[in-house]
Every structure is written in structure tokens, then in C-alpha cells.
C-alpha positions in Angstrom: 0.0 0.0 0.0 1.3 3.4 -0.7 1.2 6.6 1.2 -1.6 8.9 0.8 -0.4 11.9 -1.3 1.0 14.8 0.3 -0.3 17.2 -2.3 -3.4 18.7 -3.2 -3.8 17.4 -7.1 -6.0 20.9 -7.9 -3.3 23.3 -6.6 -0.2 21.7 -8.1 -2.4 21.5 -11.4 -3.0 25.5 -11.1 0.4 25.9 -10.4 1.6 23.8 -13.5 -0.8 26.0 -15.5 1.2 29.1 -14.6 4.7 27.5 -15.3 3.3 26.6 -18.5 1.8 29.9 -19.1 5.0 32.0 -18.1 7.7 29.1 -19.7 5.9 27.9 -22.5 5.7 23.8 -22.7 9.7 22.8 -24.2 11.2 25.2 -21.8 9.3 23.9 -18.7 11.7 21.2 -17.3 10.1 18.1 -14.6 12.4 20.0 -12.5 10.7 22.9 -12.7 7.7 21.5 -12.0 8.6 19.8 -9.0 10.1 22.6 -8.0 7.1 24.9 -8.5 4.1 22.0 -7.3 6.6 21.1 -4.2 6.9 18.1 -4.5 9.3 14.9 -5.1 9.9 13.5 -8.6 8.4 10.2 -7.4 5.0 11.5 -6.5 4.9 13.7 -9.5 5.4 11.0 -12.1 2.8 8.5 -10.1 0.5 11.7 -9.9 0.7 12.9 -13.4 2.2 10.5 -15.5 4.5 12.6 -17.2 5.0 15.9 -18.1 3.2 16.1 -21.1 0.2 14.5 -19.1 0.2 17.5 -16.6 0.4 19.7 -19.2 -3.0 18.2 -21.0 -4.7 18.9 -17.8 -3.3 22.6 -17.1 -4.4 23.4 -21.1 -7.8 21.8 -20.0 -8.3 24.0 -16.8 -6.9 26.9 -18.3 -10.0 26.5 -21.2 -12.1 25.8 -18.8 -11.8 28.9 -16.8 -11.3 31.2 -19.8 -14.5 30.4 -21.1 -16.0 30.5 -18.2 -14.6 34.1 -17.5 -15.8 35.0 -21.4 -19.4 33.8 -21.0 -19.4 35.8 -17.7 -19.0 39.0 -19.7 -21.3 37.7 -22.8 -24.2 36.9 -20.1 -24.2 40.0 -18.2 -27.3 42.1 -18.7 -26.8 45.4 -21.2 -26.2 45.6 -25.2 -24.8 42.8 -27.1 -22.2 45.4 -28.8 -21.2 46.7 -25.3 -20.4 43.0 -23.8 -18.6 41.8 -27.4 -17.0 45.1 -26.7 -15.8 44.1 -23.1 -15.0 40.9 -23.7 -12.4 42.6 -26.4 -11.2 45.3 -24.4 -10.3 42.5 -21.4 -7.5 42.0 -23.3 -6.1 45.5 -24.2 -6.9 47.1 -20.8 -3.6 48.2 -19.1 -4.7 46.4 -15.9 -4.0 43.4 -17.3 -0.7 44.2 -18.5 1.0 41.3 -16.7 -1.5 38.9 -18.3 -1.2 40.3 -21.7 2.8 40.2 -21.9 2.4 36.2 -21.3 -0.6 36.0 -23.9 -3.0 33.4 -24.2 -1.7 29.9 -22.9 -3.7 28.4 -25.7 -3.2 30.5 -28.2 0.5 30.0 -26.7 0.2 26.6 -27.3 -1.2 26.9 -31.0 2.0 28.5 -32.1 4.4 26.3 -30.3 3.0 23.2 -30.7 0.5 23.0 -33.8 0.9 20.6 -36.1 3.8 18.7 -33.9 1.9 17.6 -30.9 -1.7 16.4 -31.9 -3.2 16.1 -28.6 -2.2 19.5 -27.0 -3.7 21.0 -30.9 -6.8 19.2 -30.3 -7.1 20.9 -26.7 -6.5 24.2 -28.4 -9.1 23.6 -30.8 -11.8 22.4 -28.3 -11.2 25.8 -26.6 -11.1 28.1 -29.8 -14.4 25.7 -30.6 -16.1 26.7 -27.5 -15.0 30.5 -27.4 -16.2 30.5 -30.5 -19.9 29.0 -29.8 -20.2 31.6 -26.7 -19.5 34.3 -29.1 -21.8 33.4 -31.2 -24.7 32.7 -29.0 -24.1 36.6 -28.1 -24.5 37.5 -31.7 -27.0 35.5 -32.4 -29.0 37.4 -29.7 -28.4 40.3 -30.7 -29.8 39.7 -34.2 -33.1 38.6 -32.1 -33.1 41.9 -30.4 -32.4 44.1 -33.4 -28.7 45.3 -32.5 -27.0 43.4 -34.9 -28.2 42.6 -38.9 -29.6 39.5 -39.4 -27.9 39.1 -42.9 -24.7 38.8 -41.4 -23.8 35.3 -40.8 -23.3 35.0 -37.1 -20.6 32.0 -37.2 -18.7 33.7 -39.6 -19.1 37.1 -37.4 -18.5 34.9 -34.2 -15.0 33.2 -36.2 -13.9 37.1 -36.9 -14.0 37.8 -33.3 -12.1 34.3 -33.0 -9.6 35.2 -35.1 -9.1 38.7 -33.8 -9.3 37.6 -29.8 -6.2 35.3 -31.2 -4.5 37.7 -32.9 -5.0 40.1 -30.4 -3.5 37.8 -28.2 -0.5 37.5 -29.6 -0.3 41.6 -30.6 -0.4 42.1 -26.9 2.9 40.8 -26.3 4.7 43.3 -27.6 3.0 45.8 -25.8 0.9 47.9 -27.2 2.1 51.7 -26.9 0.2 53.2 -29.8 -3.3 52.2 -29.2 -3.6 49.8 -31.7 -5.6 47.1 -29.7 -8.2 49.6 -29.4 -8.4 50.4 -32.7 -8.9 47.3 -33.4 -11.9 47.0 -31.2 -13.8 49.7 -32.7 -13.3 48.7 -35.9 -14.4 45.4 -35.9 -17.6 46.3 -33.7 -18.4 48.8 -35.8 -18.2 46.5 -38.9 -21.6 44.5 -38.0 
């Protein structure tokens, strides 16, 4: 019989989540890990497996609860445009400027891994997938409530936003002095 674990799973998966976030997923090291979770290299590898393992399930909470804090601003009460606007401007406000500089963990993930490692791409894809349904859900209401045209196609408005959350994203990381994030923002919600 072994001895109960000394670790609480849920914390030391958080914690992973930030390494990976900060590192990226080749310049995290098991050290690192067990450095950062506290805990021995035996009871890492017969809690997690592996590295790549842990990292599955830090890519998993981190879509989970980026989702979750997207459909938070999408269901609050007010104008569609304002939320689509809020849930934009999350990312270019300056008080997230420590969350910006280390960029999306998925979107991370996408250009570091995509195309080499299938399972951590299909993980990025489930979360682009359901990013994408919550935004358009939000469109889609606001063509039932008149504030957006109902000729526009709201999956292809909802994979715009996508594609400019991502891009965003990755624009944020080299900080943006001039504005342009904002820009951006108007633009597109003025476009539909």
C-alpha cells in the first residue's frame, strides 16, 4: 500500500498551468515542476504521469476557466455590442498588462505546438471551438433583439471575433504603446 499523497492534485495543477503559461511547454523542465508543485519526482510522475500529461490537464483548466470568464462577460445584462466590446477590451486594458505580456496559454500553445503535438492542438481547438460558440450565442441574440443585422452570418461574425481575440493575443505581447488594440476594437464592432 502506498502513502496517501501529500499534495493537493487541484493546486499543483493551477500551479503547472502558470509555469506553462510563463515558460511555455519545451522550456518547462520536470524539475521545474517539482520545483514549483513542491513536490518529489516520485510522487509527480505517479500523480501525473508525465509531463506532457500534466500539461493536458493545465491546457484543459486553463479553457475551462477562460471560457468561463468569457461567458461571464457575454451573459451580463446590457447591449450585445457593449459585452462583445468588453470581452475585447479585457484584453487591451492596461490592468491586465501582466496577463497580456504572457498572452493566451492556448493561443501559446497553438503556435508552439501545432501541427507537432496532436493532442495538446486538439485541446486548443476544443477551446477556440467553445470560445467561438459563446460568441456566437451573443451574436446571435443580438440579431433577435435588433442590434445586430440579421444578414450577417453570425458563425462567420463569431470566427472574426475568434480570429481577432487570437491575434490580439498575440499583438499584446509586444505591448501595445500606440493604441492599436483599441483600434482594433472599434473597428471590428463597428463592422456589423
Amino acid at each position: 500500500m502506498g502513502r496517501p499523497r501529500q499534495f493537493d492534485e487541484d493546486v499543483a495543477i493551477s500551479a503547472a498551468m502558470e509555469l506553462f503559461w510563463r515558460k511555455g511547454y519545451g522550456a518547462t523542465t520536470p524539475a521545474d515542476l517539482t520545483d514549483a508543485l513542491g513536490v518529489g519526482k516520485g510522487s509527480f510522475y505517479n500523480a501525473f504521469g508525465s509531463k506532457h500529461a500534466l500539461f493536458e490537464q493545465a491546457l484543459r483548466r486553463y479553457g475551462d476557466e477562460r471560457v468561463a470568464r468569457l461567458t461571464a462577460i457575454l451573459t451580463q445584462p446590457g447591449p450585445v455590442r457593449k459585452r462583445l466590446q468588453a470581452a475585447l477590451e479585457r484584453l487591451a486594458t492596461t490592468s491586465n498588462r501582466h496577463l497580456r505580456h504572457r498572452g493566451c496559454l492556448a493561443t501559446n500553445t497553438a503556435v508552439e505546438l501545432g501541427g507537432l503535438d496532436h493532442s495538446a492542438s486538439e485541446i486548443v481547438r476544443s477551446i477556440f471551438d467553445r470560445i467561438e460558440r459563446a460568441l456566437q450565442s451573443t451574436i446571435e441574440e443580438g440579431q433577435r433583439n435588433g442590434e445586430i443585422d440579421v444578414d450577417r452570418d453570425a458563425q462567420d461574425v463569431a470566427s472574426l471575433l475568434l480570429t481577432t481575440i487570437v491575434g490580439m493575443a498575440v499583438m499584446a505581447k509586444t505591448a501595445d504603446r500606440g493604441g492599436r488594440l483599441r483600434r482594433v476594437i472599434a473597428a471590428l464592432i463597428a463592422s456589423f
